[in-house]
C-alpha positions as CSV (number, residue, x, y, z in Angstrom):
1,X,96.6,6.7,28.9
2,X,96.9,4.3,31.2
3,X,93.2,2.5,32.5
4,X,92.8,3.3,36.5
5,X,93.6,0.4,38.7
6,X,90.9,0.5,40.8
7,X,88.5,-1.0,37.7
8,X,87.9,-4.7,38.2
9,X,89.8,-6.7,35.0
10,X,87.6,-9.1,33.1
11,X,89.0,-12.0,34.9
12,X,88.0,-10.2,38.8
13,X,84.2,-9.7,37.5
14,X,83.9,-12.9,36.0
15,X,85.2,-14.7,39.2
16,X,83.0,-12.0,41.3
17,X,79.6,-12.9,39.4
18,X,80.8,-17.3,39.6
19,X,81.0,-16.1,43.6
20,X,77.6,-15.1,43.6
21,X,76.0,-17.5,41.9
22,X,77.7,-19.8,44.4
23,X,76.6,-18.6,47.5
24,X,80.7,-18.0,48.4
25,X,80.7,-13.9,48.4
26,X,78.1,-12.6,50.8
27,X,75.4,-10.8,49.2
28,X,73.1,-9.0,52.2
29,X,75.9,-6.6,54.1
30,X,74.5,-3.1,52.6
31,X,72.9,-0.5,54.8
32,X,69.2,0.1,55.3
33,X,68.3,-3.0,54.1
34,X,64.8,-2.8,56.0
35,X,63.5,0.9,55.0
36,X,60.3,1.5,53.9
37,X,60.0,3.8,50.6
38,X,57.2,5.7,48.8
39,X,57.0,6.5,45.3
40,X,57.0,10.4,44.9
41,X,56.7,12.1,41.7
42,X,58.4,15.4,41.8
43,X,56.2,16.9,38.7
44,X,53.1,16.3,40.7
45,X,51.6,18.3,42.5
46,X,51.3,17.9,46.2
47,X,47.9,16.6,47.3
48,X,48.1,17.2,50.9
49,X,46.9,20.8,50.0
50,X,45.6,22.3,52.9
51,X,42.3,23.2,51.8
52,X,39.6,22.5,54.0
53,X,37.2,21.1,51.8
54,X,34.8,21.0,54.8
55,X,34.3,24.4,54.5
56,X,33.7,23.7,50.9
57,X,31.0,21.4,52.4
58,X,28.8,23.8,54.6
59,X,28.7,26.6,51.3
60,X,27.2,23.5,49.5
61,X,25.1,22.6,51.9
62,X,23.7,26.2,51.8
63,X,23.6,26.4,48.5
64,X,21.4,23.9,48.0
65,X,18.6,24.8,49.9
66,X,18.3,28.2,48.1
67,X,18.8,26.9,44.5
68,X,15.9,23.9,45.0
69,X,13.4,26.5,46.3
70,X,14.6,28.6,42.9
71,X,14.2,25.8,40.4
72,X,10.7,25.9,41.7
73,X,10.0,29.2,41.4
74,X,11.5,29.9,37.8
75,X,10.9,26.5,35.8
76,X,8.5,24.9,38.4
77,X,10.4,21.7,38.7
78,X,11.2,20.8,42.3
79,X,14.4,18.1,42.0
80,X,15.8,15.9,44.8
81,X,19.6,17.7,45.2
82,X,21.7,15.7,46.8
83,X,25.4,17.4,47.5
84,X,28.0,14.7,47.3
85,X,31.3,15.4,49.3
86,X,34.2,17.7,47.9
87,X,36.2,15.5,45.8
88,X,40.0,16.3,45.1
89,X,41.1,15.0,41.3
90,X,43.4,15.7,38.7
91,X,41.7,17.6,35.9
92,X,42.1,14.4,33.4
93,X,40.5,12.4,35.2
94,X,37.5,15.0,35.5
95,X,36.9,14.8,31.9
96,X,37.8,11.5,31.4
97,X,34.0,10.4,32.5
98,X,32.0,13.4,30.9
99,X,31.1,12.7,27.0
100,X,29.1,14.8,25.8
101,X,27.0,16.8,25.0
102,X,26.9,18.8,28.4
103,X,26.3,22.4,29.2
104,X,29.6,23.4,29.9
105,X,30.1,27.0,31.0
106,X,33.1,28.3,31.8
107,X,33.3,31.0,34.7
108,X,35.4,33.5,36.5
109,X,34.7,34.2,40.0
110,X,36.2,37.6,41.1
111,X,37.8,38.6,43.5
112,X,39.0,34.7,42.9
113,X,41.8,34.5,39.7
114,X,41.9,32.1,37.4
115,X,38.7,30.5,35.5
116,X,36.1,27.9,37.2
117,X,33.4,25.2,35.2
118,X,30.1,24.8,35.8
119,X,28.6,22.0,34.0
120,X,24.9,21.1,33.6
121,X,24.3,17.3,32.5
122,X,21.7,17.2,30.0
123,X,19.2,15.1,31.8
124,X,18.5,17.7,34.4
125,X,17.8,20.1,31.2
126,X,15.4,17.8,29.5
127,X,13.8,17.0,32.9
128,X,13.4,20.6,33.7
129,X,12.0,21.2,30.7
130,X,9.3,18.6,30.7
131,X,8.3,20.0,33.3
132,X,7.9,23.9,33.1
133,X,5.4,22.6,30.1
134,X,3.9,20.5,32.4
135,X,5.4,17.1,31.3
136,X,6.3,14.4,33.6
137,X,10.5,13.6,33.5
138,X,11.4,10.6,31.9
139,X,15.0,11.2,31.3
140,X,16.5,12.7,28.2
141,X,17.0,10.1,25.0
142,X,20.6,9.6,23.5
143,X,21.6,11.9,20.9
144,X,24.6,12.5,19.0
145,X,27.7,13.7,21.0
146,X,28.2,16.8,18.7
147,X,24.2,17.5,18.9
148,X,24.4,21.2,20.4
149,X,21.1,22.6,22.3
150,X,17.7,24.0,20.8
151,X,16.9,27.3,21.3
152,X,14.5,26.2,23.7
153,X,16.9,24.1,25.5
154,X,19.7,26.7,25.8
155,X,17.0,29.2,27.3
156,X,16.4,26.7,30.1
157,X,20.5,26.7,30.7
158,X,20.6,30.2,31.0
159,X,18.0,30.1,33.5
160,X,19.5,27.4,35.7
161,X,22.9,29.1,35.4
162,X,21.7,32.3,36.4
163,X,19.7,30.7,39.7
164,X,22.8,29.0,40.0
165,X,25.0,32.0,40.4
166,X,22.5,33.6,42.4
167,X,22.9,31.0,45.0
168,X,26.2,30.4,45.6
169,X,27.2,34.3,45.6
170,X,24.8,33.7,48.9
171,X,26.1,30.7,49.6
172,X,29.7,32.2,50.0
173,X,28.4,35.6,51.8
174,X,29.2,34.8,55.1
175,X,32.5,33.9,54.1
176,X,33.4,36.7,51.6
177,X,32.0,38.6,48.6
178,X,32.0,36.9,44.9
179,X,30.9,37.4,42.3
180,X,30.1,35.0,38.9
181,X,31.1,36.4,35.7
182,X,30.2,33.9,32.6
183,X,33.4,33.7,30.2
184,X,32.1,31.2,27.0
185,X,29.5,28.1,26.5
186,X,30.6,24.7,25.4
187,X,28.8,21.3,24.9
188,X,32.6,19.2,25.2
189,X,33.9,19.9,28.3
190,X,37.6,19.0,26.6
191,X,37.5,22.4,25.4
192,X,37.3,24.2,28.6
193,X,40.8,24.0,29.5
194,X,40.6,25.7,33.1
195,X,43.8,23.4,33.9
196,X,46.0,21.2,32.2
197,X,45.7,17.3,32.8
198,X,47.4,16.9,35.6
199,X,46.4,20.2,37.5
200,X,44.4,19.3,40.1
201,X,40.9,20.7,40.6
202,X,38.2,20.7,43.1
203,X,34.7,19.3,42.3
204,X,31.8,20.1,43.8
205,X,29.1,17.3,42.5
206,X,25.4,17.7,43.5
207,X,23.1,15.1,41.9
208,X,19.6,15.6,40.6
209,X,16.7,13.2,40.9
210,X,13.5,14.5,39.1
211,X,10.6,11.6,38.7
212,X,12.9,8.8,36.6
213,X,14.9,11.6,35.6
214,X,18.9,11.5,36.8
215,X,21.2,14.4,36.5
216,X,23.7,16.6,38.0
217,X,25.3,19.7,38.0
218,X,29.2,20.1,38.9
219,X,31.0,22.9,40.2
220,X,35.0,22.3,39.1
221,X,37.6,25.0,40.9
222,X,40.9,25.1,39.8
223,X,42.9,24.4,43.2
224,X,45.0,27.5,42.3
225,X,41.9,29.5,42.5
226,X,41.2,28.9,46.2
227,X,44.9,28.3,47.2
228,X,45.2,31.7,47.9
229,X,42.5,31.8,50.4
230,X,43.1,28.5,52.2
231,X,43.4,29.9,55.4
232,X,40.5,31.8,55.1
233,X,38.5,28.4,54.7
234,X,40.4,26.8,57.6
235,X,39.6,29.5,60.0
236,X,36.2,29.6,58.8
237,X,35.7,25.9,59.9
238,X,37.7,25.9,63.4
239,X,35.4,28.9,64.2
240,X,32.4,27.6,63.6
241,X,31.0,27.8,67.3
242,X,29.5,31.2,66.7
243,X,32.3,33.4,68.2
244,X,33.9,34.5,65.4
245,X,33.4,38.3,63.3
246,X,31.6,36.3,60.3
247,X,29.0,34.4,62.6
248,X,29.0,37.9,64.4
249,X,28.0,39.9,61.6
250,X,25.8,37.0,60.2
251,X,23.7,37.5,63.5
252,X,23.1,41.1,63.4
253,X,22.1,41.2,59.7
254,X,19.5,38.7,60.9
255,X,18.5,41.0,63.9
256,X,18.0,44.0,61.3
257,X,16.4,42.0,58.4
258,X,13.7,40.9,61.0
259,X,13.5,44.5,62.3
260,X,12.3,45.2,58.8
261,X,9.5,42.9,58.8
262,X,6.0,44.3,58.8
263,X,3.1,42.9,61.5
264,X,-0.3,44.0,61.7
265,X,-1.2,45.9,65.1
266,X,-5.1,46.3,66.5
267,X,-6.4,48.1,68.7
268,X,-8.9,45.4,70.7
269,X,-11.4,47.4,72.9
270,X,-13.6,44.6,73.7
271,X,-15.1,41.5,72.6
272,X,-18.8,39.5,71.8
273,X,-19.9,36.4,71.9
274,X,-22.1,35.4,69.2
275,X,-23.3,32.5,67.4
276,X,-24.2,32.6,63.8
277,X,-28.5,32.3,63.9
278,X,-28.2,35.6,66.6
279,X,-25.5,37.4,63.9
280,X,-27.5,36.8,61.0
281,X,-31.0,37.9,62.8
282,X,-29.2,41.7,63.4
283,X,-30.4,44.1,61.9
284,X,-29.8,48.0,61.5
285,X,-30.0,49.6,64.2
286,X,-29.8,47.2,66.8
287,X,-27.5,47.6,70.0
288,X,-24.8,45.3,71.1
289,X,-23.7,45.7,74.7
290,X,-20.5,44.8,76.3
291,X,-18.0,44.7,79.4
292,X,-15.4,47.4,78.7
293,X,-12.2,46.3,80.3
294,X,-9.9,49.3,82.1
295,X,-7.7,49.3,79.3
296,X,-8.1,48.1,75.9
297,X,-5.1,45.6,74.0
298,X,-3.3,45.8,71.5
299,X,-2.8,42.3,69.7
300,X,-0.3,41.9,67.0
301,X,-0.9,38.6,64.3
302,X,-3.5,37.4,66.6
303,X,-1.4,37.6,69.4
304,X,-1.7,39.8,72.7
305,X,1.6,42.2,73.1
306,X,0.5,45.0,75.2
307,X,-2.3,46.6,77.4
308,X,-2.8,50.4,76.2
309,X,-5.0,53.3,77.1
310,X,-6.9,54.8,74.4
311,X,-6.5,59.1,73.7
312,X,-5.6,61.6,71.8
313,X,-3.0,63.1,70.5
314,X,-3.5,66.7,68.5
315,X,-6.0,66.0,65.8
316,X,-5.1,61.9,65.7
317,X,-6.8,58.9,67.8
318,X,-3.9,57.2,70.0
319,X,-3.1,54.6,72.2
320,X,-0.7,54.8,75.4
321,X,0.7,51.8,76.1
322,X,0.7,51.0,79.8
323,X,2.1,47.4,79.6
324,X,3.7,44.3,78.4
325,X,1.5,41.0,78.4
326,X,3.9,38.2,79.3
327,X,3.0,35.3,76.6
328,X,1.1,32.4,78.1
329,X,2.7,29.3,79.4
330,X,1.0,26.3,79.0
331,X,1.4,23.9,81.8
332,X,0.9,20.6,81.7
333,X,-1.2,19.3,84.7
């Protein structure tokens, strides 16, 4: 078989490559000489992802507030929290900076799929610790990366962990019902494989300062676990001026919560001025005299609300109420 002519022979490719080397066969006649070019690896995973992590931003936000006011309450420890912003990250590089040991609990977060992470640095453990006993935090003392937690110590987890969970379900109420479901407890956070390496996953950091005490606890979603509702969190930010059916319903829960709230109503039908030496010198017996006003007032937490007429109604004492007092407005002169 017979080789095709339109190979160069030996002697063309040598006399070709002398050419070049010689300056004599022009080099720089290709196309698109000038175009710019960007690496792109077709395995990875496209980080332009469309989720707005601002929205990510305000549930923190929220979150935070509640679950400082709840350390307080269950382990008497009031940390500085400090949310960092949403970072975006492959999942190797997550655990590339967390040796352990850690609290690492793995998490699933109906109606979300796929599994979350929630890990609790050891520092803010010890801290918290020191002081529910009333201890002041120094910061917890290297151990052993396979040390696991005392029984003491994994108690104080369970507690933040719960307290956590509590929070962000509330966190995430205005934007839609979750719930936290825990799945398993490790102290290497290599074995909670809630993505492979280069999956990428969405951390939510928030650091703890308690006395010299430094800690954190991070939040780690799976970006398939809120891909699905990524429009959900961009409408969520772009209506965010009050006029949509979240902020809506947020504001009439608020109206029927307060409507719920108890006050303490009297029934004022007048008033004496005394000073102490004339209340301490009465004795039984003795008359107090006063200017009835036309209608007596009803005042509600030390406040005036309405003018009233006193009755009866059947077998019970009642009040009519004949008016609104307008509150006072202080001028200044």
């Amino acid at each position: 078989m017979e080789a095709s002519s339109n190979l160069l022979t030996p002697e063309e490719m040598a006399a070709l490559a002398a050419g070049i080397q010689d300056g004599s066969v022009e080099t720089d006649t290709g196309f698109n000489e000038n175009a710019q070019v960007r690496k792109h690896d077709l395995s990875a995973e496209d980080s332009t992802l469309g989720v707005n992590v601002s929205s990510l931003d305000m549930i923190n936000d929220r979150f935070i507030r509640s679950f400082r006011l709840g350390l307080l309450e269950e382990l008497r420890t009031s940390p500085r929290m400090i949310p960092k912003s949403v970072q975006l990250m492959k999942f190797g590089e997550y655990l590339a900076d967390r040796p352990p040991p850690l609290a690492v609990n793995v998490v699933m977060l109906p109606p979300l799929r796929g599994q979350s992470m929630i890990i609790i640095d050891r520092n803010m453990i010890v801290s918290s610790l020191e002081n529910f006993f009333g201890g002041v935090s120094k910061g917890a003392a290297p151990v052993p990366p396979g040390r696991a937690f005392t029984p003491t110590e994994t108690r104080v987890i369970n507690i933040i962990l719960d307290l956590f969970f509590k929070c962000m379900k509330e966190a995430w109420a205005p934007l839609m019902e979750i719930e936290f479901e825990k799945v398993s407890s490790e102290i290497n956070p290599n074995f909670a494989q809630i993505a492979d390496e280069n999956d990428l996953v969405i951390l939510c950091h928030f650091e703890s300062e308690n006395g010299d005490a430094k800690g954190y606890v991070d939040l780690v979603y799976p970006y398939a676990t809120l891909k699905p509702i990524r429009e959900l969190l961009r409408s969520r930010v772009q209506g965010a001026g009050g006029h949509n059916d979240s902020d809506r319903k947020w504001t009439q829960d608020i109206h029927e919560a307060v409507g719920d709230a108890k006050l303490e109503a009297q029934v004022m039908l007048g008033n004496i001025d005394l000073t102490i030496g004339a209340l301490n010198q009465l004795q039984a017996g003795d008359i107090l005299y006063f200017k009835k006003d036309k209608n007596a007032r009803i005042v509600i937490n030390e406040i005036p609300a309405f003018e009233c007429i006193v009755g009866q109604s059947g077998p019970n004492i009642a009040v009519k109420i004949e008016s609104v007092i307008e509150p006072e407005v202080h001028k200044e002169h």
